[in-house]
C-alpha positions as CSV (number, residue, x, y, z in Angstrom):
1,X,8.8,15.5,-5.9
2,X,6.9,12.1,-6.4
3,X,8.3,9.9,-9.0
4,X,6.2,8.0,-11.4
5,X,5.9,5.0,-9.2
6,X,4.2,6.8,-6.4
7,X,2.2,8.7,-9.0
8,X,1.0,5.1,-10.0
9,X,0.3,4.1,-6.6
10,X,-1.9,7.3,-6.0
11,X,-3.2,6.5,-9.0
12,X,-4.3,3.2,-7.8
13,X,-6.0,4.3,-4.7
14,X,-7.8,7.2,-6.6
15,X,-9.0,4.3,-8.7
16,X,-10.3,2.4,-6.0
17,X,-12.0,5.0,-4.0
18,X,-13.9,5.8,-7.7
19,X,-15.1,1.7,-7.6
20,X,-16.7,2.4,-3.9
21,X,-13.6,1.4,-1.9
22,X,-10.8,1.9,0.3
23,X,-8.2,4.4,-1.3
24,X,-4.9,2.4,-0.9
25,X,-2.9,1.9,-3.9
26,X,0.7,0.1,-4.3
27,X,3.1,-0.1,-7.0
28,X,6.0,-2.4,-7.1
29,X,9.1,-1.7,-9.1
30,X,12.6,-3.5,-10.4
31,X,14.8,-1.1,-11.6
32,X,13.3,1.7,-14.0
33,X,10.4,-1.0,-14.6
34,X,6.7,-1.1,-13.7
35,X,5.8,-4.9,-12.4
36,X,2.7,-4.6,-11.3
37,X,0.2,-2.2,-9.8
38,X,-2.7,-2.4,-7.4
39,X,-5.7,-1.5,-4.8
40,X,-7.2,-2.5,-1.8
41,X,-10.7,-4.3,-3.2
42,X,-12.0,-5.5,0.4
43,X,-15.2,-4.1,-0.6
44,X,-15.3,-4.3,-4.8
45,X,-14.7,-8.2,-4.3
46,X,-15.7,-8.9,-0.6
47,X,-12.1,-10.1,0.1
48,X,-10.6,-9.3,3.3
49,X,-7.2,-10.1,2.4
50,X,-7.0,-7.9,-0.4
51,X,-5.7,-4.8,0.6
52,X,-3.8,-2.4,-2.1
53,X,0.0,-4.4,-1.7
54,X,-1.2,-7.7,-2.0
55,X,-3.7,-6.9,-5.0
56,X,-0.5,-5.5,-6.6
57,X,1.8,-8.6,-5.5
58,X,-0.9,-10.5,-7.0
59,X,-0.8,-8.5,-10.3
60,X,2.3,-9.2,-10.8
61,X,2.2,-12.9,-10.7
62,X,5.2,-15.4,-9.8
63,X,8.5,-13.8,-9.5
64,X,11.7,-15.6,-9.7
65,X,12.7,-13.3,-6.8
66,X,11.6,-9.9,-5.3
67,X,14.9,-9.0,-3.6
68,X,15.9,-6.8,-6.3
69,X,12.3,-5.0,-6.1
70,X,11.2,-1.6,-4.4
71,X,7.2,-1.5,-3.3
72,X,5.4,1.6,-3.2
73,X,2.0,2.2,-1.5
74,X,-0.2,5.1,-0.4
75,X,-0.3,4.2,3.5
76,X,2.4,2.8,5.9
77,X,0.9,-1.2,5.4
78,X,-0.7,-3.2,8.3
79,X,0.9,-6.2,9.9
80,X,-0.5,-8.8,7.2
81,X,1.0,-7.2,4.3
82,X,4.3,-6.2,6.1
83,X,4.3,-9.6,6.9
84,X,4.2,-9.9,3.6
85,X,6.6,-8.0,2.6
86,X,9.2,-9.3,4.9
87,X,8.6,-13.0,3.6
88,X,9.0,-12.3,0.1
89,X,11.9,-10.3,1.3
90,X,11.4,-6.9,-0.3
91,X,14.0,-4.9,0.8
92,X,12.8,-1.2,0.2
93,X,9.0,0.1,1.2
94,X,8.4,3.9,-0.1
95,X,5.7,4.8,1.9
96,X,3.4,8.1,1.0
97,X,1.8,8.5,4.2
98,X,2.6,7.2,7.6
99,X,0.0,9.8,9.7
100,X,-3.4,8.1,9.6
101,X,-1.5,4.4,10.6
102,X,2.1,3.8,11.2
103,X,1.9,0.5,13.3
104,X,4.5,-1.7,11.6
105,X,7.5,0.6,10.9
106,X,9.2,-0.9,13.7
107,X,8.1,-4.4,12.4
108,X,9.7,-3.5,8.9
109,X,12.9,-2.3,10.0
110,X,13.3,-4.9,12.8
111,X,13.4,-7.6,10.0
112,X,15.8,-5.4,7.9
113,X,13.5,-3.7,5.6
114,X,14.4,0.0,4.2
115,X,11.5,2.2,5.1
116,X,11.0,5.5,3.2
117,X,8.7,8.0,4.5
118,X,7.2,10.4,2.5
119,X,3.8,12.0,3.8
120,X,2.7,13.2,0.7
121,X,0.5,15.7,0.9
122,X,-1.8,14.3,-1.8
123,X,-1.8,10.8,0.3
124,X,-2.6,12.3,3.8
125,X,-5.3,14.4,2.0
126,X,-7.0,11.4,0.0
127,X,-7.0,9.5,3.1
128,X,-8.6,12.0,5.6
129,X,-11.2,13.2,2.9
130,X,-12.0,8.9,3.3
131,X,-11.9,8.8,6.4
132,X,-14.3,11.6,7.4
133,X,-16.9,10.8,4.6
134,X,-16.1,6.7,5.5
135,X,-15.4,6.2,9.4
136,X,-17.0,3.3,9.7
137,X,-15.6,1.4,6.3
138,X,-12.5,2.6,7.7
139,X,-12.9,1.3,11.6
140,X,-13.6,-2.0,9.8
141,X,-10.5,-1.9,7.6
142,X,-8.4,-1.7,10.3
143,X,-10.2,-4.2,12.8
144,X,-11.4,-1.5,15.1
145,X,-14.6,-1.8,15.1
């Protein structure tokens, strides 16, 4: 059963595949607390950085620290925002789908990053329904174009 932090990370991604976009979402917790939420809005804002982790680390503004946080998102994240990840030293990724693109679990764990796999269901769903009506979009997303 998904818990309220995933639910707000599919949420996300629901709400960015409604603006015209990519359907990524990403939730970061502390505790029993919501920080921040996010998703991707490469094509809503024309940024190519702004996939659905680093629109929610953005949301939530300075941190003192995010060692103590847990980050949710709808797909296994690419290298840039594991990178990410790993720099801010997030210790704990719960990821809802890892099918459609799995490249940096070894990445995460190698720099000591707790990976929790869940393929949802819902997640692997919402992103094959995008990426047979969006092949294209998504070849770009990904740099395989």
């Amino acid at each position: 059963m998904k818990d309220k932090f995933m639910q707000a990370a599919i949420d996300e991604a629901r709400a960015g595949r409604k603006e015209g976009g990519i359907p990524i979402g990403s939730a970061l917790r502390r505790g029993d607390e919501l920080v921040a939420s996010g998703h991707n809005k490469r094509v809503q804002e024309g940024n190519p950085i702004l996939h659905g982790e680093m629109d929610c680390l953005n949301n939530a503004g300075r941190q003192r620290t995010y060692r103590d946080t847990v980050l949710y998102t709808t797909l296994m994240p690419c290298y840039m925002c594991a990178g990410t990840i790993v720099q801010f030293k997030i210790p704990k990724v719960v990821v809802g789908e890892a099918q459609t693109f799995g490249e940096s679990l070894e990445f995460l764990q190698s720099h000591g990053v707790e990976v929790e796999i869940l393929n949802l269901p819902e997640c692997v769903e919402m992103m094959q329904e995008f990426i047979e009506a969006e092949p294209t979009l998504w070849n770009e997303d990904i740099m395989e174009l």
